[in-house]
C-alpha positions as CSV (number, residue, x, y, z in Angstrom):
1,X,0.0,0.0,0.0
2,X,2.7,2.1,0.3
3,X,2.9,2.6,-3.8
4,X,-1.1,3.6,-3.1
5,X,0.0,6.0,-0.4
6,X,2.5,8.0,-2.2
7,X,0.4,8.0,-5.3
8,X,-2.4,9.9,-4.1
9,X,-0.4,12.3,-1.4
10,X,1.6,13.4,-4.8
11,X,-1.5,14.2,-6.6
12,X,-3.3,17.0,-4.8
13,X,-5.3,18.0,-8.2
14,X,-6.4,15.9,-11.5
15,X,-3.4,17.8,-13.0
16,X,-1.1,16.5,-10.5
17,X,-2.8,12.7,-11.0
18,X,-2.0,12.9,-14.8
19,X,1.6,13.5,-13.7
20,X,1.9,10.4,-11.2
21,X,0.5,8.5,-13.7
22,X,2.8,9.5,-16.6
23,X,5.7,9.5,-14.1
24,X,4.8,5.6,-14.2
25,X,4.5,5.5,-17.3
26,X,7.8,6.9,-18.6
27,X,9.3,4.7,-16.1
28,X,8.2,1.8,-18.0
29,X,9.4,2.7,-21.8
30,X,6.2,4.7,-23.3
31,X,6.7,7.7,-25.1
32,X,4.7,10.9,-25.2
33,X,2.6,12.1,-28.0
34,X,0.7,14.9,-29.0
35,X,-2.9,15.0,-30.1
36,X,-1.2,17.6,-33.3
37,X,1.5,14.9,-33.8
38,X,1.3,13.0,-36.7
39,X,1.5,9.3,-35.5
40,X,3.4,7.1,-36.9
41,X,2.8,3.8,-35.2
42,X,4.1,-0.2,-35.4
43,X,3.1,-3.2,-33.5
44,X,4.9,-3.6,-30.0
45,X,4.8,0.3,-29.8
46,X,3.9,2.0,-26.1
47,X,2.5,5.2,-26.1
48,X,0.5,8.0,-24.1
49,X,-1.4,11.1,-25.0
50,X,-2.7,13.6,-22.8
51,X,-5.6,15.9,-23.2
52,X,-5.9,19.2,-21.3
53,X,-3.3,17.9,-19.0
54,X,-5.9,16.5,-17.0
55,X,-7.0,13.5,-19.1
56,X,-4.6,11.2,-20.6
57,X,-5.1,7.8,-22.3
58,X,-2.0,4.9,-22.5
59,X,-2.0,2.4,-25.5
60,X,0.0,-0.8,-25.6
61,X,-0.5,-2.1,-28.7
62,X,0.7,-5.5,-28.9
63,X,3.9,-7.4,-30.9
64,X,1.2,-9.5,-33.5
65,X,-1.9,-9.9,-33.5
66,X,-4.8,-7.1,-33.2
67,X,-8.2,-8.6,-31.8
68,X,-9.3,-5.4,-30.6
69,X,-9.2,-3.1,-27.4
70,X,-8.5,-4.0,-23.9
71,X,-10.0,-0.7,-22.4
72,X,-9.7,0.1,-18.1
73,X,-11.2,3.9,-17.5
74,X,-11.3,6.1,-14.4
75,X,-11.1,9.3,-13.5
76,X,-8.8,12.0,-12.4
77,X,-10.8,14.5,-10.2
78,X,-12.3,14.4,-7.1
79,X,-14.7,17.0,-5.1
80,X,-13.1,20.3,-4.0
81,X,-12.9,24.3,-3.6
82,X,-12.0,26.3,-7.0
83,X,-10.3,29.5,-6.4
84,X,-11.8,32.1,-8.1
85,X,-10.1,34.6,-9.9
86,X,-9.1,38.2,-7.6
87,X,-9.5,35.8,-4.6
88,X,-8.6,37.8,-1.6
89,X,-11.5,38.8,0.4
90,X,-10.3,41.6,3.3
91,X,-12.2,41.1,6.0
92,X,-12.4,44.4,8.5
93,X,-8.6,45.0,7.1
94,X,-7.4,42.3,9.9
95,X,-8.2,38.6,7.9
96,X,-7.7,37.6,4.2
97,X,-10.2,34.8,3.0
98,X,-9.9,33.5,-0.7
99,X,-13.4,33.5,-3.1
100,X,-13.8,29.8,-4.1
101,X,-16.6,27.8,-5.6
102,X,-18.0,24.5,-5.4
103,X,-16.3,21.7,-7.7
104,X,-18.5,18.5,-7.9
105,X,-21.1,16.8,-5.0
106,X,-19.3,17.9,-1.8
107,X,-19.8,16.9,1.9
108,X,-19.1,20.9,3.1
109,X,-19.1,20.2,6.6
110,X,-16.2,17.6,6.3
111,X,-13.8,20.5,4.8
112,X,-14.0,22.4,8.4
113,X,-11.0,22.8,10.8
114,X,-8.7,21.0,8.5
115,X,-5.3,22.2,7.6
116,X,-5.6,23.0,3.5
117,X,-3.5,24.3,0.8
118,X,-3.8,25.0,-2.5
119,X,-2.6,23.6,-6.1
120,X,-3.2,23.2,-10.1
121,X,-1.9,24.5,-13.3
122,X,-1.0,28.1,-14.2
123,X,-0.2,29.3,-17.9
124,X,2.4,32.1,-18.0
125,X,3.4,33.8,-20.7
126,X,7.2,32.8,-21.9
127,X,8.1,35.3,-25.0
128,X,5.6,34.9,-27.4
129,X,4.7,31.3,-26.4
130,X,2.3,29.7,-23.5
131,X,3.5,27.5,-20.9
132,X,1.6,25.3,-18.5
133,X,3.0,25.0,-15.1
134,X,2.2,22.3,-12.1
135,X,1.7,24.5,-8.6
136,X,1.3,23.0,-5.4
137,X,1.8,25.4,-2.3
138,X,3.3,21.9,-0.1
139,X,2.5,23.9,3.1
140,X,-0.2,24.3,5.4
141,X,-1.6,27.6,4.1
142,X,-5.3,27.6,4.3
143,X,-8.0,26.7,7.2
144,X,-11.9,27.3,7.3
145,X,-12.9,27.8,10.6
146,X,-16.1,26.4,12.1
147,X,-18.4,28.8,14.1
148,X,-18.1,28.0,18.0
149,X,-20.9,26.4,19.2
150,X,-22.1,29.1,21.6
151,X,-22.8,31.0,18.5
152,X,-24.7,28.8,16.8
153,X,-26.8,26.6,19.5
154,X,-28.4,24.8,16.6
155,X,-25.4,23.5,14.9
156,X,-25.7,20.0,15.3
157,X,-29.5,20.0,14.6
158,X,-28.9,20.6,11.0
159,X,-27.0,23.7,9.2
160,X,-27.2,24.8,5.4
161,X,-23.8,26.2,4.4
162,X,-23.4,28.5,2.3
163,X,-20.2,28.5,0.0
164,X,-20.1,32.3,-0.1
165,X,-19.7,32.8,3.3
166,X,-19.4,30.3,5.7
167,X,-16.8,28.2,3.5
168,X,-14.4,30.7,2.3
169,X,-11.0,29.8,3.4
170,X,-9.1,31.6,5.8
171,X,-5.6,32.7,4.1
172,X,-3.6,34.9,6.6
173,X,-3.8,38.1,9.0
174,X,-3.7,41.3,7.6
175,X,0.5,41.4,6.1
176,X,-1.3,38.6,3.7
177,X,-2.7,41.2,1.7
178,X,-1.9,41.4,-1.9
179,X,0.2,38.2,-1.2
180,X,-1.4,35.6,-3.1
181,X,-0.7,36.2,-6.4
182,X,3.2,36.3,-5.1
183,X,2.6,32.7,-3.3
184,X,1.5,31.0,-7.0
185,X,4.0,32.6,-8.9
186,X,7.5,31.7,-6.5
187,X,5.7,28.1,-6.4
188,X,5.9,28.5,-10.5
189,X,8.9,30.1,-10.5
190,X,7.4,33.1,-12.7
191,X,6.6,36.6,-11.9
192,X,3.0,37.2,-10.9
193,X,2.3,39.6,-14.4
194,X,3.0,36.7,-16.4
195,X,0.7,34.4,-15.3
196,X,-2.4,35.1,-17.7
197,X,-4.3,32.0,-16.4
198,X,-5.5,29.7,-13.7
199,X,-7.2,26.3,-12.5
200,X,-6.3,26.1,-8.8
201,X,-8.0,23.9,-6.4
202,X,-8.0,23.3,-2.3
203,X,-7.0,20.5,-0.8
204,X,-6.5,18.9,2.4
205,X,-3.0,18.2,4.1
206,X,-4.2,15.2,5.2
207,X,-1.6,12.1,4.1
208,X,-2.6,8.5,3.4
209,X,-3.0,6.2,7.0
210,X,-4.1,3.1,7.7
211,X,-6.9,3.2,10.0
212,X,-8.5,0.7,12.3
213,X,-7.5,-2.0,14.6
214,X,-5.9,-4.5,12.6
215,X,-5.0,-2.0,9.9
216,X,-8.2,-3.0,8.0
217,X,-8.6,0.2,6.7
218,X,-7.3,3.4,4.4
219,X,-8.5,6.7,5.2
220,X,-7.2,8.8,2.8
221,X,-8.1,12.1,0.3
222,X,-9.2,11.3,-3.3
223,X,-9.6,7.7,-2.7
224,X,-12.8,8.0,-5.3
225,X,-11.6,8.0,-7.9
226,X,-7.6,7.7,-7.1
227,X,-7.8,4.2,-5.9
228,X,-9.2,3.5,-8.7
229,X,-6.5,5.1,-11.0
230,X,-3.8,3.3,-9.1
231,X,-5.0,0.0,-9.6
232,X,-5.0,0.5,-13.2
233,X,-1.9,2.3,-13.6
234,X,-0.7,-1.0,-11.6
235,X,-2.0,-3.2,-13.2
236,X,-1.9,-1.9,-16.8
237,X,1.9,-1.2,-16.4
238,X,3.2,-4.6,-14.8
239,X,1.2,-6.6,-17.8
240,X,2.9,-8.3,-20.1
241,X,0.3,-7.5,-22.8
242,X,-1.8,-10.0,-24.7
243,X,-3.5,-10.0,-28.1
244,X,-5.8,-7.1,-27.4
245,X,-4.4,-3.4,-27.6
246,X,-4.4,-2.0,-23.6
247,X,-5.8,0.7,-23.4
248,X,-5.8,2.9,-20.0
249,X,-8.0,6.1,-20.2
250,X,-8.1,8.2,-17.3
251,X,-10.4,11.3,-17.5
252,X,-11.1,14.7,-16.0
253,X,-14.3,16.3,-14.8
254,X,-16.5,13.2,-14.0
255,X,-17.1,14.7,-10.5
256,X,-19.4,17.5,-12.7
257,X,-20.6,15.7,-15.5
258,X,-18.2,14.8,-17.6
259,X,-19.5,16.9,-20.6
260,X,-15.8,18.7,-21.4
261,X,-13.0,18.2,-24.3
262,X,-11.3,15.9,-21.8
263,X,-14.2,14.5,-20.0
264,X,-15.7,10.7,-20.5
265,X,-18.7,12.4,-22.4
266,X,-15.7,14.0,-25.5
267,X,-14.4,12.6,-28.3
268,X,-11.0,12.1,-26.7
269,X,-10.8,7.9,-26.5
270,X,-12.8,7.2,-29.7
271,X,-10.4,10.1,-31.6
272,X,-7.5,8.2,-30.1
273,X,-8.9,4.4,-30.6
274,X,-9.1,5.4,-34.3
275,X,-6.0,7.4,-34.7
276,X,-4.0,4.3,-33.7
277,X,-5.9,2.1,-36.3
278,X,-5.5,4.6,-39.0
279,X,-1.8,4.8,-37.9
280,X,-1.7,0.7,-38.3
281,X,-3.3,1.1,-41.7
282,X,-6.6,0.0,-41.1
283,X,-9.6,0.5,-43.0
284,X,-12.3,1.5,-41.1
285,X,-14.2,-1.2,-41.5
286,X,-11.3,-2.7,-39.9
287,X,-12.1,-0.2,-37.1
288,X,-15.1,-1.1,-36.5
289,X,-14.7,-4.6,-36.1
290,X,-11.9,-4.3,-33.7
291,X,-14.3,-2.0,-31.7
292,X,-17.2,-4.6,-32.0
293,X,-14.7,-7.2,-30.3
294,X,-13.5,-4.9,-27.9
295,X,-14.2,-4.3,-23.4
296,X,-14.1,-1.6,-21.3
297,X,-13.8,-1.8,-17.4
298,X,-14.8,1.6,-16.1
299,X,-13.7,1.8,-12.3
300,X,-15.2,4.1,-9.7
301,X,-15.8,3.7,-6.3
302,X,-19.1,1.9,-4.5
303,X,-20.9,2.6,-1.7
304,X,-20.3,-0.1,1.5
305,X,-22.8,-1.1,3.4
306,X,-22.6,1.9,6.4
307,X,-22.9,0.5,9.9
308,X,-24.7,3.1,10.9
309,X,-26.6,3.8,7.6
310,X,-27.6,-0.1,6.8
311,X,-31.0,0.7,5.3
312,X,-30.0,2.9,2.8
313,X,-28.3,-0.1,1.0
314,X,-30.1,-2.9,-0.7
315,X,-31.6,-5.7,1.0
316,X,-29.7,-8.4,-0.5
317,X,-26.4,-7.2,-2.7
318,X,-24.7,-5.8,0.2
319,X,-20.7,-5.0,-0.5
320,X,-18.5,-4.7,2.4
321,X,-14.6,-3.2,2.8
322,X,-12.0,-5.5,2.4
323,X,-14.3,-8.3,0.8
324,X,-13.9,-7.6,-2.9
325,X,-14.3,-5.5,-5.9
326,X,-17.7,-4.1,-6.3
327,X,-19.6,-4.8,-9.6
328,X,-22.5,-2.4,-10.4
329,X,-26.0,-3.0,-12.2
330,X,-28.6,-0.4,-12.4
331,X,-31.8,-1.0,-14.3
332,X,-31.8,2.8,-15.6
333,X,-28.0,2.4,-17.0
334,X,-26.6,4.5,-14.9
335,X,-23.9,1.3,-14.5
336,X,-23.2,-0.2,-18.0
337,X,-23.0,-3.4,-16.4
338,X,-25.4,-6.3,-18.3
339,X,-25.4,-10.2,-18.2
340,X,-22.5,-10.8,-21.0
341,X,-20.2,-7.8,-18.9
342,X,-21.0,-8.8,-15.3
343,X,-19.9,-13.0,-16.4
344,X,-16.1,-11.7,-18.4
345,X,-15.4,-9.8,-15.0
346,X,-16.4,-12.6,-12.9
347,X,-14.6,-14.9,-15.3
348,X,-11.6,-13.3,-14.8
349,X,-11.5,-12.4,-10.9
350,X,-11.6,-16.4,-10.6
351,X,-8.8,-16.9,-12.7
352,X,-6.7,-14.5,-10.1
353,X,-8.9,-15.5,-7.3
354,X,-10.2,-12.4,-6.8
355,X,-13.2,-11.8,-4.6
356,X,-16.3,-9.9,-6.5
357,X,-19.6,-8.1,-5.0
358,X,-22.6,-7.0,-7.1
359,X,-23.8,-3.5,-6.2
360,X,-27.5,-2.0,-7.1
361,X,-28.9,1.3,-5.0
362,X,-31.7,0.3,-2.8
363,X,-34.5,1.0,-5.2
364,X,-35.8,3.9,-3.0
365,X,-32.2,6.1,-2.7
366,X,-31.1,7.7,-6.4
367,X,-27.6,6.8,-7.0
368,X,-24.8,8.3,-8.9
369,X,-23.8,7.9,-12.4
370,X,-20.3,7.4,-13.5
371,X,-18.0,6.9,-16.6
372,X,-19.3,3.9,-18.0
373,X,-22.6,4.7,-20.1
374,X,-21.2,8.1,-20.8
375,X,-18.3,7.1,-22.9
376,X,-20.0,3.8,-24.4
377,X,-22.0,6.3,-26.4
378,X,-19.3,7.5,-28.2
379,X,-17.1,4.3,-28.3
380,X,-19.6,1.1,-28.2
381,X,-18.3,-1.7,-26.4
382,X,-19.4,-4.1,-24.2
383,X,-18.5,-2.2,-20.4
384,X,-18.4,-3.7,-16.4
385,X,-18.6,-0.7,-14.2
386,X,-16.8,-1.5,-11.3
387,X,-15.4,0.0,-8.6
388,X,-13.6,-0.5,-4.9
389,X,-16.1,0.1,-1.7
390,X,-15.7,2.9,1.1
391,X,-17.4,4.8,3.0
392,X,-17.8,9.0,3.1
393,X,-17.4,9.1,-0.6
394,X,-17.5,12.9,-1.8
395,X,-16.4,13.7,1.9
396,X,-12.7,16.1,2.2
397,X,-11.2,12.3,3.9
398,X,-12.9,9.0,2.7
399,X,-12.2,5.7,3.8
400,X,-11.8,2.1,2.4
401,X,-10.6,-1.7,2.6
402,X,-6.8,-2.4,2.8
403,X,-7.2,-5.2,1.3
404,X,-9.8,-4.6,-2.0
405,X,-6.9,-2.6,-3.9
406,X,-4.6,-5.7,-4.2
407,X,-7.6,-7.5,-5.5
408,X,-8.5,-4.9,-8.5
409,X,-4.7,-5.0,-9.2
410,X,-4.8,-8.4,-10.0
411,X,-8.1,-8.7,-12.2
412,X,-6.2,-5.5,-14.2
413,X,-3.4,-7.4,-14.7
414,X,-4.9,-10.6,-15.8
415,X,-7.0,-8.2,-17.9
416,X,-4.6,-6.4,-20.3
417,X,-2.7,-10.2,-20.6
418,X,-5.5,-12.1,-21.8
């Protein structure tokens, strides 16, 4: 776990995820390309390209033979605070609070007392060009204070937050004024004139720890969807490769939709899925039958059953941490999990001995939706969504099994070798 550990504590942002997983990736031979390169490509070849530098998608294409795609999705971002631009808000010229907005379906309450910083992607002008740089402020710099309880008798009986006020970040005293600009750009190593853009995000300080008595569990930032990624970065990079092309596609912006260039719901894995099959020479015909033969695992985290929410799961599929990967159905297709799917996966969890839980929303409580059925509409191929279960997902800490990460590993592995 410590791989796990390190993984998401170096990847505050889905820009800074992109970069663990490329870090792996270059580690392990592939080679970069750009969406404006032309590609020239050859059997045996290992390659990634990213998209926005938040999305990126891996191919291995394999030595001989072409049967199709081996495809294992997740995604990059998780729920969190977006800095606005002009952040600093002076309050009574004695405390500087920063102007953020929601990203994605956030627990607010859970983001309270916590030691925070910030992080993301600046552009800066260099000359006459545009440079993207990685920023992460690795300090405690942020908190957003709760209201004492004295003030607020009715706290505990239920409290709507409001974002514009009562979650603003505290950033300093009163000798922070003006000061924040200068804290991004010495991160970037720029002057604060030339950086002309900004994505920046809050996160919590918290690391990785190992939680319970035994160690049974990972609480953790990020853990839906970076568990997720790990496991396929894992998996997808100690694989030997088969006869079917791996293919690992993590994206950006699930969290709110998906609906972006980079996002699941874009063009950005079926552009890429044909670009290496026009690269190979193939008609596209020849296209479409590889896609028609072709699988896509899409992994995002599952509810567990809640000891101290156990009604609000179903009666009988009822996934616990630590005793498998979760495997989704939903009758409205919110999962693209069907009867051909669900029996491949199980298939090949048995041939690792892997342990595997089915997963509907008790028929009363809406559910989520996730990466599966969004991207099948562009690229259609038969999809398991999966994912790992935990509890507090969407909260500023989450937690999960120790031991469920080891056992998606495997199946991944066994996947992009068959």
């Amino acid at each position: 776990m410590k791989d796990l550990f390190n993984f998401i504590d170096a990847s505050p942002t889905a820009f800074h995820c992109v970069e663990s997983v490329k870090k792996i990736l270059d580690e392990k031979g592939f080679k970069e390309l750009k969406e404006s390169d032309d590609w020239k490509l050859k059997k045996g070849d290992k390659f990634y390209v990213k998209r926005n530098g938040s999305s990126l998608i891996a191919f291995n294409i394999p030595k001989s033979g072409f049967k199709g795609f081996h495809i294992y999705s997740a995604h990059t971002d998780s729920p969190s605070f977006r800095i606005k631009e002009n952040p600093e808000m002076v309050f009574e010229n004695n405390y500087v609070r920063l102007n953020v907005e929601k990203y994605g379906g956030m627990i607010l309450s859970t983001w309270f007392d916590r030691p925070l910083s910030v992080a993301g992607r600046v552009v800066v002008r260099d000359g006459n060009k545009l440079t993207e740089k990685l920023v992460n402020i690795d300090k405690d710099t942020c908190v957003i204070p709760n209201v004492a309880i004295h003030m607020n008798h009715e706290l505990n009986n239920g409290y709507k937050y409001g974002v514009q006020n009562d979650l603003l970040p505290l950033f300093g005293g009163e000798k922070a004024k003006g000061t924040f600009d200068e804290y991004i750009a010495k991160e970037a190593g720029v002057k604060k004139e030339d950086i002309l853009g900004k994505d920046l995000f809050l996160y919590t300080r918290q690391k990785c720890v190992y939680t319970g008595a035994n160690k049974e569990f990972i609480t953790a930032p990020r853990l839906d969807d970076q568990a997720c990624v790990f496991a396929g970065i894992k998996g997808f990079a100690e694989a030997k490769g088969g006869s079917f092309a791996g293919v690992l596609a993590v994206f950006d912006n699930e969290e709110v939709g998906s609906g972006t260039k980079q996002g699941a719901d874009s063009t950005f894995l079926e552009d890429s899925l044909f670009r290496v099959c026009e690269a190979l020479s193939f008609t596209r015909s020849a296209y479409l039958r590889a896609v028609s033969e072709s699988f896509n695992i899409s992994a995002d985290n599952a509810h567990g059953v809640h000891p101290a929410m156990a009604g609000k799961a179903d009666p009988t599929s009822r996934p616990y941490l630590n005793k498998g990967v979760v495997l989704k159905f939903n009758g409205s297709q919110k999962y693209a999990t069907d009867a051909v799917s669900a029996a491949y996966f199980k298939k090949l969890a048995m041939g690792v001995k892997a342990n595997v839980q089915p997963y509907y929303n008790n028929s009363d409580v809406a559910g989520g939706s996730t990466l599966g059925n969004i991207s099948t509409a562009h690229v259609s191929v038969k999809t398991a969504d999966i994912g790992l279960p935990q509890f507090a997902m969407h909260s500023a800490v989450e937690t999960m099994g120790s031991k469920d990460v080891a056992d998606l590993v495997k199946i991944v592995k066994a996947y992009f070798e068959e």
